[in-house]
CHARMM-style PDB file with segment names, atoms N, HN, CA, C and O in Angstrom:
ATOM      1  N   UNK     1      -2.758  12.796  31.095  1.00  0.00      PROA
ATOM      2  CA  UNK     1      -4.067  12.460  30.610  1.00  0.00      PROA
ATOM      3  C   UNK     1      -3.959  12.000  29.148  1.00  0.00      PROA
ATOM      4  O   UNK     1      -3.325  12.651  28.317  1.00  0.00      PROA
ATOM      5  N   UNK     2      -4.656  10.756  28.838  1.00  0.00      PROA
ATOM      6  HN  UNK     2      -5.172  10.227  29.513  1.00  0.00      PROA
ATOM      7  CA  UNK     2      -4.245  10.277  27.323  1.00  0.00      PROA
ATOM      8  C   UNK     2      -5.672  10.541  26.754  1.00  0.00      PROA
ATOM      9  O   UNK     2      -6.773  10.336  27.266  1.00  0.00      PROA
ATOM     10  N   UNK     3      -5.284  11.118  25.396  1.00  0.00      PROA
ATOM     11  HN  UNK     3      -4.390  11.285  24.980  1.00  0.00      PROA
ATOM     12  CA  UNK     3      -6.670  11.378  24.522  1.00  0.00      PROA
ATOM     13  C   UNK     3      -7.416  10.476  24.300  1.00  0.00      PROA
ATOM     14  O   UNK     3      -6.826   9.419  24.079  1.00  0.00      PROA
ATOM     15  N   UNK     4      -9.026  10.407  24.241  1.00  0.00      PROA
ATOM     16  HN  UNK     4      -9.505  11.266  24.421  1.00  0.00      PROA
ATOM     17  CA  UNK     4      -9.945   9.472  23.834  1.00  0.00      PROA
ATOM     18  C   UNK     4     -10.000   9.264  22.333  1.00  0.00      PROA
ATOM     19  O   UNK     4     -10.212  10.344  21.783  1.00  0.00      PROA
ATOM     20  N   UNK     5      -9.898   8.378  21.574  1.00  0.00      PROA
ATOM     21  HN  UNK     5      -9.726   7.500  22.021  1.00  0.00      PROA
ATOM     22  CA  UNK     5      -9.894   7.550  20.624  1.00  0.00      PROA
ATOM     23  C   UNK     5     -11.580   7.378  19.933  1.00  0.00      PROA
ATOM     24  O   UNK     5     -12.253   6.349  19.862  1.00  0.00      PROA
ATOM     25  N   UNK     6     -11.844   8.426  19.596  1.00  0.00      PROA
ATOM     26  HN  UNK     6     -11.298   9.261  19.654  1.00  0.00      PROA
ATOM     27  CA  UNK     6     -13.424   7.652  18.868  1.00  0.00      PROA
ATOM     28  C   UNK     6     -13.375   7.213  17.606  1.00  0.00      PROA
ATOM     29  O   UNK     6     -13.082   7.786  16.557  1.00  0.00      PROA
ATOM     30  N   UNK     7     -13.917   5.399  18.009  1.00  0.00      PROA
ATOM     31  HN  UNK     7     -14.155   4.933  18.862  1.00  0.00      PROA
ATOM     32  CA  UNK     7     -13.666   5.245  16.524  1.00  0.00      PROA
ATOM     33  C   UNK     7     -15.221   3.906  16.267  1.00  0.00      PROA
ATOM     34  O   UNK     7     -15.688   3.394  17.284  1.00  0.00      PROA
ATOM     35  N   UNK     8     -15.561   3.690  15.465  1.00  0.00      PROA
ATOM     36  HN  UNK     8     -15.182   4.106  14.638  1.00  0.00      PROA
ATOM     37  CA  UNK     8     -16.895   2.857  15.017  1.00  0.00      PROA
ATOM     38  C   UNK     8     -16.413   1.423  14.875  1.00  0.00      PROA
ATOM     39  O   UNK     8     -15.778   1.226  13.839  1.00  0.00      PROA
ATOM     40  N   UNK     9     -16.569   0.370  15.685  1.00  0.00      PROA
ATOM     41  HN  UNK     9     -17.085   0.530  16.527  1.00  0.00      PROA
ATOM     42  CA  UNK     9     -16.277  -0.835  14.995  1.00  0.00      PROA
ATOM     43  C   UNK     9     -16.609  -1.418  13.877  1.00  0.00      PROA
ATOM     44  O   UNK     9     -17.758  -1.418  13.435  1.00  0.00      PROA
ATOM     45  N   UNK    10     -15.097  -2.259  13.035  1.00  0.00      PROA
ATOM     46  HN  UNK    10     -14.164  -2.259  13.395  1.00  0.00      PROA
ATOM     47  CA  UNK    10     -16.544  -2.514  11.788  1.00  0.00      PROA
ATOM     48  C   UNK    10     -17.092  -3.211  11.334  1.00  0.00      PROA
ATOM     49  O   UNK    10     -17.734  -2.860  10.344  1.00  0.00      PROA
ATOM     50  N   UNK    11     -17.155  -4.469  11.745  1.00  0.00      PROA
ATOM     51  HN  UNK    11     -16.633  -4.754  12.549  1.00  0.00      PROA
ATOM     52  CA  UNK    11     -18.617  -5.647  12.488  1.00  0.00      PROA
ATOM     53  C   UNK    11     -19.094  -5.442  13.165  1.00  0.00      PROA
ATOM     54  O   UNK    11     -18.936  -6.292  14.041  1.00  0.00      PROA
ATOM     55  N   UNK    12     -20.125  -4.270  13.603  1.00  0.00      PROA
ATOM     56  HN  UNK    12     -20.254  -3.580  12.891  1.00  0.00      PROA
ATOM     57  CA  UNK    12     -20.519  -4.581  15.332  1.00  0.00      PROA
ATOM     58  C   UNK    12     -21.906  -5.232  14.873  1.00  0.00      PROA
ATOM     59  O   UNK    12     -22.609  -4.897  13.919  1.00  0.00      PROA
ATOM     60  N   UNK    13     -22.077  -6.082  15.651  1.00  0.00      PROA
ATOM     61  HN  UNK    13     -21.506  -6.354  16.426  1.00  0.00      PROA
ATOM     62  CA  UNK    13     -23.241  -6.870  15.263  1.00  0.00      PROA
ATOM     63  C   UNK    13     -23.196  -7.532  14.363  1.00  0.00      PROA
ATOM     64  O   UNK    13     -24.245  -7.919  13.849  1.00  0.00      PROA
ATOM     65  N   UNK    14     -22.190  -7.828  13.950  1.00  0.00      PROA
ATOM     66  HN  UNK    14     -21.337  -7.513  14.368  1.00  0.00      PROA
ATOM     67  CA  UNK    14     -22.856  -8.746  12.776  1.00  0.00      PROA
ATOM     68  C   UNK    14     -22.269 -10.601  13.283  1.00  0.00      PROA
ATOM     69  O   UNK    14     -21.334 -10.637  14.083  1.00  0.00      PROA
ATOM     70  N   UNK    15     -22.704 -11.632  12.913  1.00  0.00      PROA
ATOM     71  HN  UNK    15     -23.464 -11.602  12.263  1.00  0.00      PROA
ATOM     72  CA  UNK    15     -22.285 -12.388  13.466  1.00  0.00      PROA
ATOM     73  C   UNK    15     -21.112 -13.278  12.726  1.00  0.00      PROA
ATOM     74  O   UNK    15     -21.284 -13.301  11.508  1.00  0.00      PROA
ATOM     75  N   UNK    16     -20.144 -13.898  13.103  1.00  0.00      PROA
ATOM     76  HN  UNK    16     -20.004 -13.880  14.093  1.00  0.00      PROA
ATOM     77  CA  UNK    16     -18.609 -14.560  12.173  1.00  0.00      PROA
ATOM     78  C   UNK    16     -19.010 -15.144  10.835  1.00  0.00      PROA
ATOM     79  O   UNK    16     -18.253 -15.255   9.870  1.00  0.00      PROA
ATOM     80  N   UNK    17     -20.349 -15.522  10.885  1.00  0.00      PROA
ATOM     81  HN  UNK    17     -20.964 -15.432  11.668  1.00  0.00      PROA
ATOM     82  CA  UNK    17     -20.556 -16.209   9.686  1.00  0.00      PROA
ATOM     83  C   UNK    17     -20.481 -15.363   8.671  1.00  0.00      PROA
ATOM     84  O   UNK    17     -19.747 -15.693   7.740  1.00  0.00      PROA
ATOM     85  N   UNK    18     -21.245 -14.015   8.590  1.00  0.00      PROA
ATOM     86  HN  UNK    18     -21.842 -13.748   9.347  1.00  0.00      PROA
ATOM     87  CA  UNK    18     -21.626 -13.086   8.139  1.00  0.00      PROA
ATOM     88  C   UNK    18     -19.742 -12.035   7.648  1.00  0.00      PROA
ATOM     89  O   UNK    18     -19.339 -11.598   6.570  1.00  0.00      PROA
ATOM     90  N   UNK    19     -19.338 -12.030   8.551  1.00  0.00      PROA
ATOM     91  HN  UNK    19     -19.665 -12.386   9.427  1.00  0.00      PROA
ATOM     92  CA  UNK    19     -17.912 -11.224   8.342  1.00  0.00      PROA
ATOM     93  C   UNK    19     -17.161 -12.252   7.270  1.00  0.00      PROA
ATOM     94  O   UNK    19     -16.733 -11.888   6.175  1.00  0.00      PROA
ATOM     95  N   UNK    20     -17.058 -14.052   7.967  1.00  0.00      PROA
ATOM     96  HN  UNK    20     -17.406 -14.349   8.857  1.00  0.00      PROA
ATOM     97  CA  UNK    20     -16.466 -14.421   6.521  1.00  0.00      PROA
ATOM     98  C   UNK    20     -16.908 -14.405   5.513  1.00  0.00      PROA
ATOM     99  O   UNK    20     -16.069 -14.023   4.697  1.00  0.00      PROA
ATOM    100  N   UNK    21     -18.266 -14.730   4.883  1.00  0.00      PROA
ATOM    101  HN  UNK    21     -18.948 -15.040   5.546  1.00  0.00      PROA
ATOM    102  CA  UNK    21     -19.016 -14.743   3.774  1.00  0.00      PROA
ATOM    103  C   UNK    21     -18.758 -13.130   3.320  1.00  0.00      PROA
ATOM    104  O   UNK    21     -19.303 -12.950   2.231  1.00  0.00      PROA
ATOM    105  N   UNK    22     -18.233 -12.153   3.716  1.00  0.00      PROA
ATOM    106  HN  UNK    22     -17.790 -12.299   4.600  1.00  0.00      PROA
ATOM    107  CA  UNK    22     -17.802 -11.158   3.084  1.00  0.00      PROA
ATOM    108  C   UNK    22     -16.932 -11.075   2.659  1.00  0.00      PROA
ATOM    109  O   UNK    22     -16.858 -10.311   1.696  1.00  0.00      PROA
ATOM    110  N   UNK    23     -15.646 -11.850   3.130  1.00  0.00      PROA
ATOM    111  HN  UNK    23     -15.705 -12.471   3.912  1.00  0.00      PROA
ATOM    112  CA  UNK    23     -14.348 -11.495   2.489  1.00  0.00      PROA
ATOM    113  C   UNK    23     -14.062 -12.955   1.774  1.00  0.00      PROA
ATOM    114  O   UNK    23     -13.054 -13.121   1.087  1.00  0.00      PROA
ATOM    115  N   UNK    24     -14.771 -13.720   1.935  1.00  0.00      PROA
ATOM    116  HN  UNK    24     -15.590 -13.585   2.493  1.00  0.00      PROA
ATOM    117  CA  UNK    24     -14.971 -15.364   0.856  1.00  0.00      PROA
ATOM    118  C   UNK    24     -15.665 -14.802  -0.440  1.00  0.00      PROA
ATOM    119  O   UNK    24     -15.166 -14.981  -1.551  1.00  0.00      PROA
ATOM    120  N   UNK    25     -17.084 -13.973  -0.207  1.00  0.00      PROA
ATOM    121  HN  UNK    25     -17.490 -13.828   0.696  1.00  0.00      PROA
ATOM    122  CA  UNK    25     -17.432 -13.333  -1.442  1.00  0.00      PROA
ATOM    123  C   UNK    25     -16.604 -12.217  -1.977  1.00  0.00      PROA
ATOM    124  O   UNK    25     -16.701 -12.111  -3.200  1.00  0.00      PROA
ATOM    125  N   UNK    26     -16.038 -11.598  -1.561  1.00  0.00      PROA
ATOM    126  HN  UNK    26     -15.960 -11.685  -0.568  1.00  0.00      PROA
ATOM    127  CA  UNK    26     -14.642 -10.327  -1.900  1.00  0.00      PROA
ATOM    128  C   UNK    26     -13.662 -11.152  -2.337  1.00  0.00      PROA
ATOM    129  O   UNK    26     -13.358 -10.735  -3.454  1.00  0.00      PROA
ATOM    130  N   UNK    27     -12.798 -12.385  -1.983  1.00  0.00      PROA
ATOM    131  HN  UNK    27     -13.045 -12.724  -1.075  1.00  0.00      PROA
ATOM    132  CA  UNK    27     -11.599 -12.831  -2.805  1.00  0.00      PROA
ATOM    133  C   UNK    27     -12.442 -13.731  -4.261  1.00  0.00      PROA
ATOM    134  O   UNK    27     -12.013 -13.675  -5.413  1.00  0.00      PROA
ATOM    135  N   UNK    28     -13.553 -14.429  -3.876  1.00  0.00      PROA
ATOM    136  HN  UNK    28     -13.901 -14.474  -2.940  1.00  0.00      PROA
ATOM    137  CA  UNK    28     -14.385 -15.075  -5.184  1.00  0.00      PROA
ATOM    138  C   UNK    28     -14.390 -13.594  -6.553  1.00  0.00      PROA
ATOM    139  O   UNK    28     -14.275 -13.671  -7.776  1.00  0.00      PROA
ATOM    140  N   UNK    29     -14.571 -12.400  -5.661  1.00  0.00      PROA
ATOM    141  HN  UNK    29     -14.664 -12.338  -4.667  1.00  0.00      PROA
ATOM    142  CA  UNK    29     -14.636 -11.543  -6.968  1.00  0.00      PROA
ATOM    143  C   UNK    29     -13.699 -10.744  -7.714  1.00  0.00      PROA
ATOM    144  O   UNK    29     -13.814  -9.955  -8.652  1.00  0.00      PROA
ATOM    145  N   UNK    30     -12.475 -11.293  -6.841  1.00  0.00      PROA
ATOM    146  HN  UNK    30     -12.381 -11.934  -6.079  1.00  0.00      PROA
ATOM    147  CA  UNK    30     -11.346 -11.207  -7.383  1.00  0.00      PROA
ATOM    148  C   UNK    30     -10.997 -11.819  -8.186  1.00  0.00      PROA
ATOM    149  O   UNK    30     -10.656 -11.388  -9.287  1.00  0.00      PROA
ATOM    150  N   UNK    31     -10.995 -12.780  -7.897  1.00  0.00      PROA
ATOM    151  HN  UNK    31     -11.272 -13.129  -7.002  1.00  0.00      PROA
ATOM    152  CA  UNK    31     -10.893 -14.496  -8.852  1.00  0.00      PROA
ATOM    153  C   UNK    31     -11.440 -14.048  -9.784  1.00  0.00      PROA
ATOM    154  O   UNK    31     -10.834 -13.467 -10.684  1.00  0.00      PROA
ATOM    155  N   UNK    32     -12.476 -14.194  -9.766  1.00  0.00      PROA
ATOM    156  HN  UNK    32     -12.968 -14.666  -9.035  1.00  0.00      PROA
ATOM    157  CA  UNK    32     -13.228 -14.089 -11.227  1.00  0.00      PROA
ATOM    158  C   UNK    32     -12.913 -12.165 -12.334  1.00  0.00      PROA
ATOM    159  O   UNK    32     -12.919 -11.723 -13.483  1.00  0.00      PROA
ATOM    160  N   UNK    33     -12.777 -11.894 -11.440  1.00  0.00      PROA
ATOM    161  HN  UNK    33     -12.773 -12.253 -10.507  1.00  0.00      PROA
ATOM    162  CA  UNK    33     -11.984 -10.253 -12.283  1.00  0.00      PROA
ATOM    163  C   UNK    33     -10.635 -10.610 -12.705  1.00  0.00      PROA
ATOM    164  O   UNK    33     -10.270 -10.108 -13.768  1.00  0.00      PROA
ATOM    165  N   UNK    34      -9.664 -11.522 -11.971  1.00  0.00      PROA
ATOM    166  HN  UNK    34      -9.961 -11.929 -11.108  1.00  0.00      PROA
ATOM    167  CA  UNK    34      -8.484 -11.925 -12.578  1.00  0.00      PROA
ATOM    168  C   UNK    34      -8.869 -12.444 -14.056  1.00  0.00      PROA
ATOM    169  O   UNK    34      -8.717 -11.867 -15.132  1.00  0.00      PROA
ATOM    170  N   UNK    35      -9.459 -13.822 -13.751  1.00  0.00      PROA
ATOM    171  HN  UNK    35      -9.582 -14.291 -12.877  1.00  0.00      PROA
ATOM    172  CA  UNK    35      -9.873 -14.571 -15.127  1.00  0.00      PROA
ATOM    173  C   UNK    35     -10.257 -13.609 -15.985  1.00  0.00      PROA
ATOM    174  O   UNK    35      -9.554 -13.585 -16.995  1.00  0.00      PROA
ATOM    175  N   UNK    36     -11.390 -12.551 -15.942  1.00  0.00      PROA
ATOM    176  HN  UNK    36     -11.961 -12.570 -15.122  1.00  0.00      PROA
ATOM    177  CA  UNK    36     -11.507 -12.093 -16.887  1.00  0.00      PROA
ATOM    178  C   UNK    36     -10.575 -11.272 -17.212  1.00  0.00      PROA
ATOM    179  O   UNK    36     -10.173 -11.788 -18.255  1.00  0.00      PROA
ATOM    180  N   UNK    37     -10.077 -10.540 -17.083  1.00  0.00      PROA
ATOM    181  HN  UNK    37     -10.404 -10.120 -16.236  1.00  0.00      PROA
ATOM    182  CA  UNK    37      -8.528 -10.084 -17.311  1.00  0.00      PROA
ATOM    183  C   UNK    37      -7.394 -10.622 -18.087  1.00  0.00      PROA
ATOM    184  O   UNK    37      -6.759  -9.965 -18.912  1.00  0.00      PROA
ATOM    185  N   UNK    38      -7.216 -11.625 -17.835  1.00  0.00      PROA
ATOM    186  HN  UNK    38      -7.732 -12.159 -17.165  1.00  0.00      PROA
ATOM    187  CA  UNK    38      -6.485 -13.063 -18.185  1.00  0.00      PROA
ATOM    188  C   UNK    38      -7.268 -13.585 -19.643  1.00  0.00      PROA
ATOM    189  O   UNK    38      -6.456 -13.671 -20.563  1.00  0.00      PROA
ATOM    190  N   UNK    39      -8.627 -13.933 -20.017  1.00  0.00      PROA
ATOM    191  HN  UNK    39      -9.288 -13.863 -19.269  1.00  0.00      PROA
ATOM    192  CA  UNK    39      -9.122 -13.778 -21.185  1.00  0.00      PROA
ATOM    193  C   UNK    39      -8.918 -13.007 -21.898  1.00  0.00      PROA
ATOM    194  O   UNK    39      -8.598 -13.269 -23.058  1.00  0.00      PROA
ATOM    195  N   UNK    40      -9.067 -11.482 -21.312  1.00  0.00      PROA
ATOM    196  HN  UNK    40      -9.327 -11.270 -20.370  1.00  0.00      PROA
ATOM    197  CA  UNK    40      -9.240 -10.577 -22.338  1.00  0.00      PROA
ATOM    198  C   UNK    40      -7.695 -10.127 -22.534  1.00  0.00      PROA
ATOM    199  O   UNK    40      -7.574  -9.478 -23.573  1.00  0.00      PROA
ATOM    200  N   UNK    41      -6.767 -10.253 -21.991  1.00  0.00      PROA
ATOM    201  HN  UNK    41      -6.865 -10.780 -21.147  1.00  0.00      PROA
ATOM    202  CA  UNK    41      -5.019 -10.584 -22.536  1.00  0.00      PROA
ATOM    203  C   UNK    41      -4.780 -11.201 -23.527  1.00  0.00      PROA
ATOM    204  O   UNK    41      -4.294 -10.763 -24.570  1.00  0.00      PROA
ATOM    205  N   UNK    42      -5.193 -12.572 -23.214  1.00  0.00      PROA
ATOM    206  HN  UNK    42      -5.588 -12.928 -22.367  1.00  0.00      PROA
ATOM    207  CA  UNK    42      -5.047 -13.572 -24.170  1.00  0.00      PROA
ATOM    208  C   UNK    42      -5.305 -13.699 -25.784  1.00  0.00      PROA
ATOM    209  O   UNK    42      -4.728 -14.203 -26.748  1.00  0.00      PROA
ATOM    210  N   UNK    43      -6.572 -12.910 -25.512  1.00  0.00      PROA
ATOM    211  HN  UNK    43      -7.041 -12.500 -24.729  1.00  0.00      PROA
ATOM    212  CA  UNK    43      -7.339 -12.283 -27.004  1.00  0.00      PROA
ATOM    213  C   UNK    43      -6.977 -10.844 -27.546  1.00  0.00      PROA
ATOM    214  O   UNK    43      -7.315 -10.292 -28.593  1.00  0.00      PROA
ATOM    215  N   UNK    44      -6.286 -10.467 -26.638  1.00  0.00      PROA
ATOM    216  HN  UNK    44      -6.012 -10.915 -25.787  1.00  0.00      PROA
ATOM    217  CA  UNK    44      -5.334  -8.963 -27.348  1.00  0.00      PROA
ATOM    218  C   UNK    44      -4.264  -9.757 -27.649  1.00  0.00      PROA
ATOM    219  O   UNK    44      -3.866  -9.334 -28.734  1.00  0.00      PROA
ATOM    220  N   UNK    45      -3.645 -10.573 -27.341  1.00  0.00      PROA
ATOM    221  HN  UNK    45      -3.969 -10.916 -26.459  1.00  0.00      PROA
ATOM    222  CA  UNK    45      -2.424 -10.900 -27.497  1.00  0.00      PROA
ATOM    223  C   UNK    45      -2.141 -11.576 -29.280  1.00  0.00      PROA
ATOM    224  O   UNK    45      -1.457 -11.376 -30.284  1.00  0.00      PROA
ATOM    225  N   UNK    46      -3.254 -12.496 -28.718  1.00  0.00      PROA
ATOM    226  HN  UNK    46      -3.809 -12.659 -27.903  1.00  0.00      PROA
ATOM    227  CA  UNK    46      -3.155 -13.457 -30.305  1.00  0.00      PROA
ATOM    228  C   UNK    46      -3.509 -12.154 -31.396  1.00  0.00      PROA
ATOM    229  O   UNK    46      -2.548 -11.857 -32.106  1.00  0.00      PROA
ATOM    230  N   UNK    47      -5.015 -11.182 -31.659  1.00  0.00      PROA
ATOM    231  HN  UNK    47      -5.795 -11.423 -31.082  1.00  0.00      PROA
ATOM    232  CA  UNK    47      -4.675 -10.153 -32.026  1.00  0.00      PROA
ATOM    233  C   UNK    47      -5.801 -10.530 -33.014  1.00  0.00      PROA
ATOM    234  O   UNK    47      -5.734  -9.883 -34.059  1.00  0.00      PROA
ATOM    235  N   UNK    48      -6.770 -11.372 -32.951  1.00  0.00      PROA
ATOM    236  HN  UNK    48      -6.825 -11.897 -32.102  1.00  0.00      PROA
ATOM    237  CA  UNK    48      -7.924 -12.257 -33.940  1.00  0.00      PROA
ATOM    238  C   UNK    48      -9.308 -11.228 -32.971  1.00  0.00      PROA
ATOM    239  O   UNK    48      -9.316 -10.829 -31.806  1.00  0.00      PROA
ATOM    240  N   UNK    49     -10.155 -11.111 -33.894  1.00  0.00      PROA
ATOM    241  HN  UNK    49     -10.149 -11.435 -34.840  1.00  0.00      PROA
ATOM    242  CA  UNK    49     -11.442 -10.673 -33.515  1.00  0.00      PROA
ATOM    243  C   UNK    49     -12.051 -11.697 -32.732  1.00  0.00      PROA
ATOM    244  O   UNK    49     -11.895 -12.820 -33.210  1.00  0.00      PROA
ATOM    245  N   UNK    50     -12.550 -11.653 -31.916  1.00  0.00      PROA
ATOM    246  HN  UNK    50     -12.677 -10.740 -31.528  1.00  0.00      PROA
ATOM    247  CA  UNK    50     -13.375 -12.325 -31.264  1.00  0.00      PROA
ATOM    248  C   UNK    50     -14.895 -12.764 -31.752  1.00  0.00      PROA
ATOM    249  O   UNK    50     -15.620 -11.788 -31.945  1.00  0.00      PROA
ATOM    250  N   UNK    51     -15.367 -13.751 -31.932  1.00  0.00      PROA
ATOM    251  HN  UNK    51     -14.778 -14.544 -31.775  1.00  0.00      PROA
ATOM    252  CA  UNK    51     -16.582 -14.087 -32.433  1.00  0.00      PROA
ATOM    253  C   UNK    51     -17.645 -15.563 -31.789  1.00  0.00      PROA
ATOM    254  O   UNK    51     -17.575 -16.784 -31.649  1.00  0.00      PROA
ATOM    255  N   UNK    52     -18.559 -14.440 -31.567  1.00  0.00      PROA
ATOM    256  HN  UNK    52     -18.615 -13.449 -31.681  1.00  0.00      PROA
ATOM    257  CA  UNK    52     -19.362 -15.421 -30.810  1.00  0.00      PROA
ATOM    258  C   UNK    52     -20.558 -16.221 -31.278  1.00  0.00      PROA
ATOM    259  O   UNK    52     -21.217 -15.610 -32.118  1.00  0.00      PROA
ATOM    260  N   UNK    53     -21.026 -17.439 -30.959  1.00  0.00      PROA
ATOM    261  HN  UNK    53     -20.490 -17.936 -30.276  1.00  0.00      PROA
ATOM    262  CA  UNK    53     -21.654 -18.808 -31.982  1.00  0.00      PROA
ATOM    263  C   UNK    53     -22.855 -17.802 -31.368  1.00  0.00      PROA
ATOM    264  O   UNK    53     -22.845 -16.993 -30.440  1.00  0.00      PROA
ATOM    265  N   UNK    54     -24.033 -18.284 -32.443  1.00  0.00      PROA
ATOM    266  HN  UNK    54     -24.041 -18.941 -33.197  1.00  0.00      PROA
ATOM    267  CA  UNK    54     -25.049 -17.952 -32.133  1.00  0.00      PROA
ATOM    268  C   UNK    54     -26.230 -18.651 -31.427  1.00  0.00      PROA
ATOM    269  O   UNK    54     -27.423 -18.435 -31.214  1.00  0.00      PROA
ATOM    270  N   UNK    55     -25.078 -19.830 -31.106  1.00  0.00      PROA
ATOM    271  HN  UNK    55     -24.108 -20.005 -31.279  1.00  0.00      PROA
ATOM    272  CA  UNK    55     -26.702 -20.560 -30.153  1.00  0.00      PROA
ATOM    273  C   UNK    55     -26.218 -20.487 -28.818  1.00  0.00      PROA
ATOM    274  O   UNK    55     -25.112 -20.675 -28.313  1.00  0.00      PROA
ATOM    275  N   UNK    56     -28.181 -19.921 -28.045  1.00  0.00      PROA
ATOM    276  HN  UNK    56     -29.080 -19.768 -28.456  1.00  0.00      PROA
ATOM    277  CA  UNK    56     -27.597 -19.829 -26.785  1.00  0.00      PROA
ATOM    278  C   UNK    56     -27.173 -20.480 -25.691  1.00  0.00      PROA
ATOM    279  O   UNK    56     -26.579 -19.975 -24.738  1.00  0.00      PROA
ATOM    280  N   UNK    57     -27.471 -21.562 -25.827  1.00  0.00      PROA
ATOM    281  HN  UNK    57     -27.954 -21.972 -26.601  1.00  0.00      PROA
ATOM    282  CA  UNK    57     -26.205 -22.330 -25.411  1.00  0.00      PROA
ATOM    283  C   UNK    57     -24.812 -22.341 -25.215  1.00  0.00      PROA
ATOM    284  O   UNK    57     -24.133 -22.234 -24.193  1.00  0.00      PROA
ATOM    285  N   UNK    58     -24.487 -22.511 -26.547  1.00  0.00      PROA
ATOM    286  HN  UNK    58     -25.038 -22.597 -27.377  1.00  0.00      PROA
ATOM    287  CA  UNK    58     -22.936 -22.173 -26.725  1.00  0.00      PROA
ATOM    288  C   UNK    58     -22.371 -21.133 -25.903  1.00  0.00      PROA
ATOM    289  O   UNK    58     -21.308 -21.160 -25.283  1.00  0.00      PROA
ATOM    290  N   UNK    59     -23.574 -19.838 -26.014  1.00  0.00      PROA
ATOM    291  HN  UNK    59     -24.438 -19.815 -26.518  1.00  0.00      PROA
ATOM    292  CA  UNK    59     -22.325 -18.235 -25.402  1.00  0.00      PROA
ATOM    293  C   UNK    59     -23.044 -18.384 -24.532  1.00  0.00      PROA
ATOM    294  O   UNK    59     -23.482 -17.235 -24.466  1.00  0.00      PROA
ATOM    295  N   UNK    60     -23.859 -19.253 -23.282  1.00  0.00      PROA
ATOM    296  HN  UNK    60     -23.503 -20.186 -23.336  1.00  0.00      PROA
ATOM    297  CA  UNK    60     -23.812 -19.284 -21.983  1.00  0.00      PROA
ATOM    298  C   UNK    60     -23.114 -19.712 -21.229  1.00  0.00      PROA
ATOM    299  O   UNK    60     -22.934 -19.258 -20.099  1.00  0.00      PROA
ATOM    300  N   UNK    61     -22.349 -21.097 -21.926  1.00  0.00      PROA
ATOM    301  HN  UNK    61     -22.496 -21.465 -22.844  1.00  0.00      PROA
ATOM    302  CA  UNK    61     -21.295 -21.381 -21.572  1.00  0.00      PROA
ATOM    303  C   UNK    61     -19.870 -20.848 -21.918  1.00  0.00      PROA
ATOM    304  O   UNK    61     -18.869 -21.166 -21.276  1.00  0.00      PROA
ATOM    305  N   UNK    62     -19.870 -19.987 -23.019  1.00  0.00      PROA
ATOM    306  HN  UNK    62     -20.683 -19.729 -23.540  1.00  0.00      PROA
ATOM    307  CA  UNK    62     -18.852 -19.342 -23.104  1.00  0.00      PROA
ATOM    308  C   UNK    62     -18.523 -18.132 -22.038  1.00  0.00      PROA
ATOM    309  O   UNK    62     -17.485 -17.602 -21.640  1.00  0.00      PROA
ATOM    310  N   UNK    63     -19.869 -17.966 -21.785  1.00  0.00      PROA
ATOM    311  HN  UNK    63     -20.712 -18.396 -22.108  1.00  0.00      PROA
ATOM    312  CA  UNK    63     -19.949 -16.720 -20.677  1.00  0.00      PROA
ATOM    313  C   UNK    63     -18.850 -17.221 -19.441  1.00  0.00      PROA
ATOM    314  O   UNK    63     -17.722 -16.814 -19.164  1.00  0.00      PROA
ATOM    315  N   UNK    64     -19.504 -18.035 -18.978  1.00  0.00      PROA
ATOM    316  HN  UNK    64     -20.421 -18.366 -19.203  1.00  0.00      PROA
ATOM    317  CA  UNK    64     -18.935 -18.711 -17.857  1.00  0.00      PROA
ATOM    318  C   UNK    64     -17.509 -19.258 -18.026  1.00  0.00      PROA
ATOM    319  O   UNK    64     -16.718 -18.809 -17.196  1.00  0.00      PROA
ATOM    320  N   UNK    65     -16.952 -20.220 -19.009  1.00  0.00      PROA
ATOM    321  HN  UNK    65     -17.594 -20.586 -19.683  1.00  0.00      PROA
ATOM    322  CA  UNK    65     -15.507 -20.683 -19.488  1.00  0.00      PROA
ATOM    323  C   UNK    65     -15.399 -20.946 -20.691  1.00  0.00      PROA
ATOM    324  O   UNK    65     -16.248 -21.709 -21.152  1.00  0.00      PROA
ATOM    325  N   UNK    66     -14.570 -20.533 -21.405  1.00  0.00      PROA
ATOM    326  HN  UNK    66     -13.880 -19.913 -21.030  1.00  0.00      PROA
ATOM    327  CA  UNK    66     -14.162 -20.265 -22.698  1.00  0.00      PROA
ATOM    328  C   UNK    66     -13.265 -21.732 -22.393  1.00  0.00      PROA
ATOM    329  O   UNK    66     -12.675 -22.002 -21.347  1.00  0.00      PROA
ATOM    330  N   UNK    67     -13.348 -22.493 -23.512  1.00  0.00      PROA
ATOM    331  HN  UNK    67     -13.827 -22.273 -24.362  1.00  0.00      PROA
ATOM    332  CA  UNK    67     -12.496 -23.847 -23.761  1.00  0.00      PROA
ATOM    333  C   UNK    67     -11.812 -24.000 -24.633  1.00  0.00      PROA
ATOM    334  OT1 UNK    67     -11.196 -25.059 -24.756  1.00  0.00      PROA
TER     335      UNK     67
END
């Protein structure tokens, strides 16, 4: 006699679109945790204070990519 196995699937119901858009949004937030990571290296490294312009403009786009 072989033991029963209870276990929860873990999509049930949900439909393929839905399962990739989870792990497309899960590697996107990787990506973007690398980069920031990778910035904030870069700026320990050189070893300069960081200073941000005061128009908002400027640090909205700095938000997003530093150039």
């Amino acid at each position: 006699m072989t033991p029963e196995i209870i276990a929860r699937p873990g999509f049930w119901n949900v439909p393929i679109w839905g399962i990739v858009s989870v792990y497309v949004i899960g590697f996107l937030a990787i990506i973007i945790c690398a980069l920031g990571v990778y910035k904030s290296y870069n700026l320990w490294r050189v070893g300069n204070p960081f200073s941000e312009p005061s128009d908002k403009a400027k640090r909205s786009k700095l938000f997003y990519w530093d150039d």
